[in-house]
N, C-alpha and C positions, 0 to 999 in steps of 0.2 A: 504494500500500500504506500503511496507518495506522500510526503511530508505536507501536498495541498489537501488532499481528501484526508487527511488526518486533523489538520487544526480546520476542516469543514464539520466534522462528526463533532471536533470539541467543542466549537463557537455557533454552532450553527442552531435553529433553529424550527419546529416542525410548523406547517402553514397548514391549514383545517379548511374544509371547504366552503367556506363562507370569507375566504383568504385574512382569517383572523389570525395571529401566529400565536404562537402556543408561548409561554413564558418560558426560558431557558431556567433552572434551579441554581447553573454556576454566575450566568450574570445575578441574579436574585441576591446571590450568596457575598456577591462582590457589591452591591448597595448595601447590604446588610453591615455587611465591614466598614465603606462608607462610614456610615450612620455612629458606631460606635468610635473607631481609629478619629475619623474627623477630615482625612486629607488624601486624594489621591495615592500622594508618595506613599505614606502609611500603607493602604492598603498594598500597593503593589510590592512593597517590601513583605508585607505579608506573606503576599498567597506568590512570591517569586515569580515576580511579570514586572514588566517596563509597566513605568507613570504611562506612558502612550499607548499599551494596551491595556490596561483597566480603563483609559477615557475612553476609549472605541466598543470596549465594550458594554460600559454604561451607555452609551452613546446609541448601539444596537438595542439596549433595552429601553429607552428612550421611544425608538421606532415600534418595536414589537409591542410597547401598552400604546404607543399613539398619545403618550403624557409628556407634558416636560416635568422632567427630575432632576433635573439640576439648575443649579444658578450662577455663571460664572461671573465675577467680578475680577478684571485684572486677572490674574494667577491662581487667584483663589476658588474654590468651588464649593458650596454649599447645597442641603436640600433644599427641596420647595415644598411645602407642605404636601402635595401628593407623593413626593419622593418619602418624606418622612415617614407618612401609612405604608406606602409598600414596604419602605424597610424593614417596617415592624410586622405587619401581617407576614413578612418574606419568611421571618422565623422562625414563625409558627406554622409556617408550609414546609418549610428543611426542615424542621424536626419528626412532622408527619408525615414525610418520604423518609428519613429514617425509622420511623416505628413500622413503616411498610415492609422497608427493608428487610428488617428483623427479624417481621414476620412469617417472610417469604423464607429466609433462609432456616428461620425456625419451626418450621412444620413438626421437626424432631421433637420437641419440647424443650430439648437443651439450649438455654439462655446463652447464645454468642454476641459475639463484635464486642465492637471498642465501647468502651465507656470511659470519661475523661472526667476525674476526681482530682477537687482543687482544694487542699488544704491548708491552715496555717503550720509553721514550722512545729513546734509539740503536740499539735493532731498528729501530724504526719510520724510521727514515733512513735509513739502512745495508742492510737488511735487505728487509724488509716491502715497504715503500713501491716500492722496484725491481721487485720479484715480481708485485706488484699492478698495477703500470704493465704491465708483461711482459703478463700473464692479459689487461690489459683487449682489448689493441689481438689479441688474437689468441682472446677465447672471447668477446665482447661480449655472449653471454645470458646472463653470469655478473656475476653484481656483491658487489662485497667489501666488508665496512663496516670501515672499519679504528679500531679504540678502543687508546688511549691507556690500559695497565693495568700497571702495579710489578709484580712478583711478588709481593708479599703482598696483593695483590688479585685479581690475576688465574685465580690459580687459584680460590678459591671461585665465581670470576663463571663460570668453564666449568664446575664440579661442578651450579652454578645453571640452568645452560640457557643465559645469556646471553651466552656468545660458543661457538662451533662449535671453534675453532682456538685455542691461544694461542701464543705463543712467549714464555717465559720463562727462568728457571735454576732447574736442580737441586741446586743450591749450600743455596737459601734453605731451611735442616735447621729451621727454627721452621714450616713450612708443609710436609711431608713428601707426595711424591707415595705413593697407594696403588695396589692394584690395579685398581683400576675407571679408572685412567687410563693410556693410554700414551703412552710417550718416544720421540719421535723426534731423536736426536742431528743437530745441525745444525754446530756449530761451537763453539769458545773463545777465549776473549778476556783478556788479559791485565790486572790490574791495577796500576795507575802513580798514582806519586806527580806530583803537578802540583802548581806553582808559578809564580812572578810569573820572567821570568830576570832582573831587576833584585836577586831576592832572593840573595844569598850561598848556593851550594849544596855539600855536600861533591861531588866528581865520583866517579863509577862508580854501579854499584847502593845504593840506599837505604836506608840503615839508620833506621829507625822511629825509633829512642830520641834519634838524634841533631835531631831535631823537636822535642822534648816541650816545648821554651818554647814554639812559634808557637801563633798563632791557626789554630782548625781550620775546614771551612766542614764541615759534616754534612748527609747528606740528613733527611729527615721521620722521627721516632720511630719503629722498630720497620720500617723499612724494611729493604731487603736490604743496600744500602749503608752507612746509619746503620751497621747491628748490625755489618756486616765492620769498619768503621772503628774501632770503640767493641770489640773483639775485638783485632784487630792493633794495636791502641795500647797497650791492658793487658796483654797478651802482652808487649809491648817495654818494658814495665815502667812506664808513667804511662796517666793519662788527660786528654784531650785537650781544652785550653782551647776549646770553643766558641764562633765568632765570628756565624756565621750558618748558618743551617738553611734550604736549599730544595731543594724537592721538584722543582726545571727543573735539571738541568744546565747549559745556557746561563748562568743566573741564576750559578751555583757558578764558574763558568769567568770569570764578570766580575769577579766578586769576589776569586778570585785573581790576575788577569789585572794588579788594580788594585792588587797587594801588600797583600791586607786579611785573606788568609789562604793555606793551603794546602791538598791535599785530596786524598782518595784517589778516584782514577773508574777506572771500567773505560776501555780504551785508547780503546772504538768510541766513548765519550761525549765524547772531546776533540774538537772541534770548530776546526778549522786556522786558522779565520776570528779565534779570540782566539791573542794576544801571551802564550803559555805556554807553558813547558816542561814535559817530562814525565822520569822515570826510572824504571827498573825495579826492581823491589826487589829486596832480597839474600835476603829469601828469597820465593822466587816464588809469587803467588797467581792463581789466574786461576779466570776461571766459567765453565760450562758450559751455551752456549746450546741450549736443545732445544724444539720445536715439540712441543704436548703435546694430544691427544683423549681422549675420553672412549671408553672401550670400552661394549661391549653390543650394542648394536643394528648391523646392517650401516652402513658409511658410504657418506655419499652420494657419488655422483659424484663433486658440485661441489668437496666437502670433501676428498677424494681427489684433487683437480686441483691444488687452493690445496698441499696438504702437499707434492706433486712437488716445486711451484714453489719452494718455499722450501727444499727440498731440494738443487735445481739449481741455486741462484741465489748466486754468488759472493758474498760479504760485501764491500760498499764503503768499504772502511777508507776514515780520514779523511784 
């Protein structure tokens, strides 16, 4: 087959006879990305295509609804509010060509294909990771991609199509779940104050204010951590000298570990392996870990299999 009838089968289009054309699902898929990414370039780094073939092929999708979907200013491109609907209806059409899919391939009853699970970093150890081991050794036509995703990322990446599953908190109130998503309540987790024990600590529960001279370790700006930290600290009357900011807990746990700061984590993110102490605070915070989907469209199997698991699957405190 020629490399022409090859990107005709891939870009091309079905015409019905009433010469309506049938909506292609990969252009679909490329507004969709649009709509979340924000910028041509974006997408076509994405899905690995030149800025010049994603416009062409919006462009063909354009012609195929007979809509304008786009609005070019200068260099720039935005939706227009019809582009906007399709985008979103668009992905609630790909996900219901995926549960087709599934279903086609699963007449067997055995739950396959991909399923794309977005976790924060101590889910994914704790959590996740046990679930996923579980699934493998017992549905092998099922395979799980498991991404590394904060809450304040995670959830537009599942509104985006890009992961199926996530397991987040309901806590992060700057990123508000809506309707079109649902909660699956899985577990809570405590938050603790950690430190070096070589450092001088008052004993029993925590009092915040009694900190306000140390160095603090914070996760990355506008994080769910960051914000709780930079919250409970002005609440307890100061704010909080910054010593270092990273986005690994491991990294935050050295740096404590090494008396260079101290720091607020959730319980699941102490890690036994570092020389730290923890305490609970006197007034008590904790998050609430939920496994979150997107509603609309029936769910698949596979997707259906993964949420059990994580449902069933005892939390591996550290």
């Amino acid at each position: 087959m020629s490399d022409t009838s090859s990107s005709q089968i891939r870009f091309g289009c079905t015409v019905l006879p009433n010469n309506r054309a049938m909506l292609n699902p990969w252009r679909l898929r490329l507004l969709s990305r649009l709509d979340t990414l924000g910028t041509i370039r974006a997408v076509a780094q994405d899905a690995n295509l030149s800025a010049s073939s994603v416009s062409q092929q919006l462009a063909v999708l354009e012609t195929e609804t007979r809509t304008r979907l786009l609005e070019r200013t200068g260099r720039r491109v935005r939706l227009t509010p019809a582009g906007q609907m399709l985008a979103r209806r668009a992905r609630a059409i790909l996900d219901h060509m995926d549960t087709v899919e599934a279903e086609l391939r699963g007449l067997r009853e055995e739950p396959a294909g991909l399923v794309r699970l977005g976790a924060f970093q101590s889910a994914i150890r704790t959590l996740a990771l046990p679930a996923v081991t579980r699934l493998a050794a017992e549905h092998p036509q099922l395979d799980v991609e498991l991404l590394e995703l904060e809450p304040h990322a995670s959830i537009p990446t599942l509104r985006g199509g890009d992961a199926d599953v996530i397991i987040t908190t309901t806590d992060f109130v700057e990123l508000p779940l809506g309707p079109d998503l649902e909660i699956v309540p899985l577990a809570t987790d405590p938050v603790v104050l950690v430190a070096s024990p070589d450092r001088p600590m008052p004993r029993g529960p925590a009092e915040l204010s009694a900190y306000a001279g140390e160095p603090w370790a914070l996760d990355i700006p506008h994080s769910y951590m960051a914000n709780l930290t930079l919250r409970l600290c002005r609440e307890s009357g100061f704010e909080p000298r910054v010593a270092c900011r990273f986005s690994n807990y491991l990294m935050t746990l050295q740096h404590v570990e090494a008396g260079l700061s101290v720091a607020l984590l959730p319980e699941l993110a102490v890690d036994p392996r570092y020389r730290v102490v923890t305490r609970e605070l006197a007034s008590p915070v904790s998050r609430t870990i939920t496994a979150v989907v997107r509603r609309g469209s029936p769910r698949r199997a596979a997707v259906n299999l993964v949420l059990n698991a994580l449902r069933e699957q005892p939390i591996i405190h550290p």
